[in-house]
N, CA, C and O of each residue as an XYZ file, in Angstrom:
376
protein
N      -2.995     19.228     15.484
C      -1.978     19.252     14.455
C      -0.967     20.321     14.825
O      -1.497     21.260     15.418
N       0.152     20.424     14.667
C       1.387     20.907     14.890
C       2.835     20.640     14.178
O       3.484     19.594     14.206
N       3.083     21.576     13.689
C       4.100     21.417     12.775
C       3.706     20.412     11.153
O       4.573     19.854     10.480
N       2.229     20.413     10.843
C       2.140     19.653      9.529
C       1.946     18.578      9.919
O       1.700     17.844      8.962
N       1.910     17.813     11.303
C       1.919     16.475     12.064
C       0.437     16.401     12.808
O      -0.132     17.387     13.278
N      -0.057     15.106     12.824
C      -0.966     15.085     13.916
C      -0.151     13.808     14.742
O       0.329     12.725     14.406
N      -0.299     14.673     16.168
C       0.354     13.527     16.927
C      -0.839     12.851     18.138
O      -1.807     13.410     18.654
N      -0.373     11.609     18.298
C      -1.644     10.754     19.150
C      -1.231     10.668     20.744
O      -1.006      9.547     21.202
N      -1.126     11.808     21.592
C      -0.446     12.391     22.068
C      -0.675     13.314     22.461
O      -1.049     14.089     21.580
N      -0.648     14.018     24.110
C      -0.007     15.379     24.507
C       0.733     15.922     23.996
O       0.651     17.145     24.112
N       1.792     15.400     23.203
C       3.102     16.275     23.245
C       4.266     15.864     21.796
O       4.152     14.722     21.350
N       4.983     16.501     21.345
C       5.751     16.077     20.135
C       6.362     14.723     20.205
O       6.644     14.193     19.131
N       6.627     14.036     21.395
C       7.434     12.709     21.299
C       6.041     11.350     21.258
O       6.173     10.136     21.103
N       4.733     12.201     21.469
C       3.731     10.919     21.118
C       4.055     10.406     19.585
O       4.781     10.892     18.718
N       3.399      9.472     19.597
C       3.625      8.792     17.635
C       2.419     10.176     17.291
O       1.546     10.823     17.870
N       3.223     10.042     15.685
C       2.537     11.183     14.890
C       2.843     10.543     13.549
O       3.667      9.713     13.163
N       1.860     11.249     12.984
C       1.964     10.558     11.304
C       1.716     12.260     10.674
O       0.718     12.976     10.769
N       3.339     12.585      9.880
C       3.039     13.613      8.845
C       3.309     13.472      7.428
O       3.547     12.333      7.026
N       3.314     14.457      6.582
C       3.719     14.815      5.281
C       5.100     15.598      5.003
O       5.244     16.820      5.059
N       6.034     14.691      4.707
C       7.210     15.771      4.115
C       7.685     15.696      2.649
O       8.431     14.762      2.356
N       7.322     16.604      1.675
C       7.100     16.313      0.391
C       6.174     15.844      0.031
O       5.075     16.370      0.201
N       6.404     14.345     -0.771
C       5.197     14.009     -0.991
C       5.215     12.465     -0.213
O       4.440     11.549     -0.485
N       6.169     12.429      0.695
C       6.245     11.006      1.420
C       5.353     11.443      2.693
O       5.169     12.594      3.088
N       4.657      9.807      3.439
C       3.811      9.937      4.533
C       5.471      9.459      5.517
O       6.317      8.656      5.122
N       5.495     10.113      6.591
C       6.064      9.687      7.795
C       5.261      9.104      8.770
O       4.031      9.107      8.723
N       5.837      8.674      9.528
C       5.133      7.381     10.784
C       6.732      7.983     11.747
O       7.892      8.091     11.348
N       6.252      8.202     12.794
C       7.110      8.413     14.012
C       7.008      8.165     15.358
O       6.098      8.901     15.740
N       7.419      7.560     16.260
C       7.333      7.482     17.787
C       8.389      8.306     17.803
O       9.373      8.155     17.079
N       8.184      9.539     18.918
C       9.525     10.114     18.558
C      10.381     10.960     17.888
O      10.203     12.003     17.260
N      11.618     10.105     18.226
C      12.591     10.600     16.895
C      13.123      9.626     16.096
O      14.091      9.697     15.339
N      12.094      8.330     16.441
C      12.022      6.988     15.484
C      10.891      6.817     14.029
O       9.667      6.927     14.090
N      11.567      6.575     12.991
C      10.656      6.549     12.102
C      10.158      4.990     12.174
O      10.823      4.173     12.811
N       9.164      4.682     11.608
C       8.240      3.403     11.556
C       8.052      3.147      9.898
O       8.480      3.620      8.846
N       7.021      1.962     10.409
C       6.145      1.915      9.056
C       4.993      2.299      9.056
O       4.608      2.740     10.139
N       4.126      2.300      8.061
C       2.663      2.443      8.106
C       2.346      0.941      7.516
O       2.887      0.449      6.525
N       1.450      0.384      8.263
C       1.172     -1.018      7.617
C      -0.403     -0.662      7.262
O      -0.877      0.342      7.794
N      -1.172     -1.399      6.439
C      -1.896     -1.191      5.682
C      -2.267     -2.519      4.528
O      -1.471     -3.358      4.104
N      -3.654     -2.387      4.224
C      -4.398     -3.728      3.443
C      -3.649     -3.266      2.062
O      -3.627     -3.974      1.055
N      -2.979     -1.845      2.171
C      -2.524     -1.445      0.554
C      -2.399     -0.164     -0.289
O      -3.445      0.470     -0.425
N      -1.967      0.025     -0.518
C      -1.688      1.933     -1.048
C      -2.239      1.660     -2.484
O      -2.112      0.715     -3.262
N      -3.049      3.121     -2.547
C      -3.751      3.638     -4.052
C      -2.713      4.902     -4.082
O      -2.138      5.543     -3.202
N      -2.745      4.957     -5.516
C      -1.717      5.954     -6.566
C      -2.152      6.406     -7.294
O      -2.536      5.773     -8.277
N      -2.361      8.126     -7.145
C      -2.744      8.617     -8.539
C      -4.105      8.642     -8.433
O      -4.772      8.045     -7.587
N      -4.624      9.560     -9.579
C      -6.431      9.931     -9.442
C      -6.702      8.590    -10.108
O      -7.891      8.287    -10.014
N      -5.847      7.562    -10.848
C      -6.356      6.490    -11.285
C      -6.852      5.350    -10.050
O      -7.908      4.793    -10.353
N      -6.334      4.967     -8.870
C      -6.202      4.351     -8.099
C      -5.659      3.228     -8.109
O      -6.191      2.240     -7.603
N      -4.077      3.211     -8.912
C      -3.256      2.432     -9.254
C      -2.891      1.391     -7.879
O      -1.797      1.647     -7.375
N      -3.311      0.782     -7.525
C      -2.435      0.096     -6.651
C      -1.782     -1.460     -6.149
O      -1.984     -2.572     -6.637
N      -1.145     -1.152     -5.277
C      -0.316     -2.332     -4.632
C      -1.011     -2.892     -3.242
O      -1.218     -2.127     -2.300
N      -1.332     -4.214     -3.198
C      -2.000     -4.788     -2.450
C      -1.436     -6.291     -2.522
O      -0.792     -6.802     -3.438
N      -1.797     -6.784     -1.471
C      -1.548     -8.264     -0.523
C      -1.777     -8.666     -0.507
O      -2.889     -8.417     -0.973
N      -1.727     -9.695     -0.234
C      -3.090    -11.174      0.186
C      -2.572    -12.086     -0.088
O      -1.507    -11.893     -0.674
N      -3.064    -13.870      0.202
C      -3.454    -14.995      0.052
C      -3.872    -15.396     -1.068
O      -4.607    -14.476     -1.426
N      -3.892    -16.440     -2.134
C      -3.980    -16.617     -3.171
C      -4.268    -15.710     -4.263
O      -4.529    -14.522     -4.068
N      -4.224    -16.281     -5.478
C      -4.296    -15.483     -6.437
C      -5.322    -14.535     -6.947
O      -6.500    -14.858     -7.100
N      -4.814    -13.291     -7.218
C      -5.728    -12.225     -7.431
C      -7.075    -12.464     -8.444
O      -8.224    -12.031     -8.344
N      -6.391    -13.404     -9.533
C      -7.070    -13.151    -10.582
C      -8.636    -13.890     -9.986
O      -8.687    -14.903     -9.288
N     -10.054    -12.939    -10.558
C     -10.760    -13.420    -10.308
C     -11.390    -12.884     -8.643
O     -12.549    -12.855     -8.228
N     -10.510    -12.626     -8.186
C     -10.825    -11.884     -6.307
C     -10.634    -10.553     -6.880
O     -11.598    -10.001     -7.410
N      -9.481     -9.973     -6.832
C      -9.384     -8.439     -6.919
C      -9.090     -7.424     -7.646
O      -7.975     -7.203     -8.118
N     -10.421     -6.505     -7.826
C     -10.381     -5.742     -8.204
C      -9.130     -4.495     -8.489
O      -8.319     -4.137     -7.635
N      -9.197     -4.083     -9.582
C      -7.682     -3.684     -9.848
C      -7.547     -2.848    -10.677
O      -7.630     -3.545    -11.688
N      -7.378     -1.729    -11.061
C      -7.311     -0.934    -12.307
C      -5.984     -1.615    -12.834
O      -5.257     -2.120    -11.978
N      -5.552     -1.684    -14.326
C      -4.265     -1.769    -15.097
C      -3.037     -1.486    -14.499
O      -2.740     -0.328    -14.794
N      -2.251     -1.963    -13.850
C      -1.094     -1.329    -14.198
C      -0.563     -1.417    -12.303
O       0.428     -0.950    -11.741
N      -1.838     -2.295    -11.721
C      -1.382     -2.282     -9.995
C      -0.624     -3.288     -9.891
O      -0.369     -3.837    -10.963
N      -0.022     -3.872     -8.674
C       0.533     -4.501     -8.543
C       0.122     -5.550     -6.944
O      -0.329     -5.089     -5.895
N       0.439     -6.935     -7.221
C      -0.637     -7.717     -5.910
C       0.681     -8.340     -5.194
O       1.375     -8.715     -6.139
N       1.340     -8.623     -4.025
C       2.054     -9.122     -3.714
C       1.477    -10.801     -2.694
O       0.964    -10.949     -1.585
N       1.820    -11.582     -3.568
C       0.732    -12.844     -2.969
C       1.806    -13.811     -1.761
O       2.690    -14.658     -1.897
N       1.184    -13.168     -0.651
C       1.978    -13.857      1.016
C       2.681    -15.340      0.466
O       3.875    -15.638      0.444
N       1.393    -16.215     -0.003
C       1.559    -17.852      0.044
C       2.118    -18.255     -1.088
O       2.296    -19.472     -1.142
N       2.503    -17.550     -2.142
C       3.046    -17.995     -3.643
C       4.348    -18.585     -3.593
O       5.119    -18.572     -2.634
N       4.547    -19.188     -4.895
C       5.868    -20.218     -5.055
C       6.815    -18.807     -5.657
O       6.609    -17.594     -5.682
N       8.167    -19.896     -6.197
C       8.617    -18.838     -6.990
C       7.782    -18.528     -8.631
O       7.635    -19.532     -9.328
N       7.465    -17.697     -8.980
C       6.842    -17.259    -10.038
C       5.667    -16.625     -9.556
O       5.246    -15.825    -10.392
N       5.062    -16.670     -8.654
C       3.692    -16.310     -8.246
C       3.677    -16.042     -6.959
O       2.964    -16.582     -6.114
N       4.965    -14.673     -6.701
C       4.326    -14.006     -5.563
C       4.272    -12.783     -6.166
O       4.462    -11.859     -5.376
N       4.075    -12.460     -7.311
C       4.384    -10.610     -7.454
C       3.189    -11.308     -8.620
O       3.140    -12.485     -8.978
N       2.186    -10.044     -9.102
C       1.260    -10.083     -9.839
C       0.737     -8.751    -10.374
O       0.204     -7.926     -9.633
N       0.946     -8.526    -11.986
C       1.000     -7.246    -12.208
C      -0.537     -7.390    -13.167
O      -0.639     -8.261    -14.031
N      -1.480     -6.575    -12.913
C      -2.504     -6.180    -13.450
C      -2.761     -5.603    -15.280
O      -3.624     -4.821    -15.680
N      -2.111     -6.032    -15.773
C      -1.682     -6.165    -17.553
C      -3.121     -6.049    -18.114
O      -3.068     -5.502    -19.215
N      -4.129     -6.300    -17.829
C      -5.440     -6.137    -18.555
C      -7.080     -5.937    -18.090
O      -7.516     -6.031    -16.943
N      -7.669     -5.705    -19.042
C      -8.918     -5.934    -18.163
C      -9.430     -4.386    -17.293
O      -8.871     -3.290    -17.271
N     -10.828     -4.900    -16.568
C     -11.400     -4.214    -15.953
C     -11.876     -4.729    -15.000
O     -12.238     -5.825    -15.428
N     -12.263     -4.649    -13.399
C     -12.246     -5.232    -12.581
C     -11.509     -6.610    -12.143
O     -10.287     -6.536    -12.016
N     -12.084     -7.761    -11.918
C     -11.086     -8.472    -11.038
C     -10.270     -9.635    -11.845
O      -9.891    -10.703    -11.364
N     -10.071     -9.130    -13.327
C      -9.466    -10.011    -14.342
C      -8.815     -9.256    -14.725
O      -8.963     -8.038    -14.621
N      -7.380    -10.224    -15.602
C      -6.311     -9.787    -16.386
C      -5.066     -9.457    -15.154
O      -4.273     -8.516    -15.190
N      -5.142    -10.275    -14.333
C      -3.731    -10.324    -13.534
C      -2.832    -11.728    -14.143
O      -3.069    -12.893    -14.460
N      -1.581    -10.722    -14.071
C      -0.488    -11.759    -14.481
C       0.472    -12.110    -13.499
O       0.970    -11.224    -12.805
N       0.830    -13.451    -13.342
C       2.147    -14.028    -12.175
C       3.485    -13.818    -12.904
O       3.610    -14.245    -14.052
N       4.580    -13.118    -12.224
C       5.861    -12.643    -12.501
C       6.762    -13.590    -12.382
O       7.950    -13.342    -12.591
């Protein structure tokens, strides 16, 4: 680690993934990236936003208030907001 960064790498221009504020960086470089990922948790609740192939309701688990972005959906049913419930029920299509 160096400079708040761990880089995958000899040296500062390997890719490195740090913290500035409260955002994650992704870098080759002096190129920023993405971080790709099955999905980001938020908060000591573990609010989150996640992906996939058909509809959540019934598959995934979810605290209140996450959000599912569904790859294969029409219009109305690619965004899915978690409105109720406890585990893998109470998702709603947007």
């Amino acid at each position: 680690m160096k400079d708040g960064r761990v880089y995958f790498g000899g040296d500062t221009a390997a890719p490195s993934i740090g913290v500035s504020g409260t955002a994650l960086n992704v870098r080759e470089g002096t190129a920023e990236g993405f971080l790709q990922a099955a999905g980001v948790l938020l908060g000591p609740g573990h609010i989150g936003i996640r992906y996939g192939t058909g509809s959540p309701e019934g598959v995934v688990s979810a605290p209140v208030a996450s959000l599912y972005l569904r790859a294969d959906g029409l219009p109305g049913s690619t965004l899915y907001v978690k409105e109720s419930g406890t585990g893998n029920t109470g998702w709603t299509a947007k």
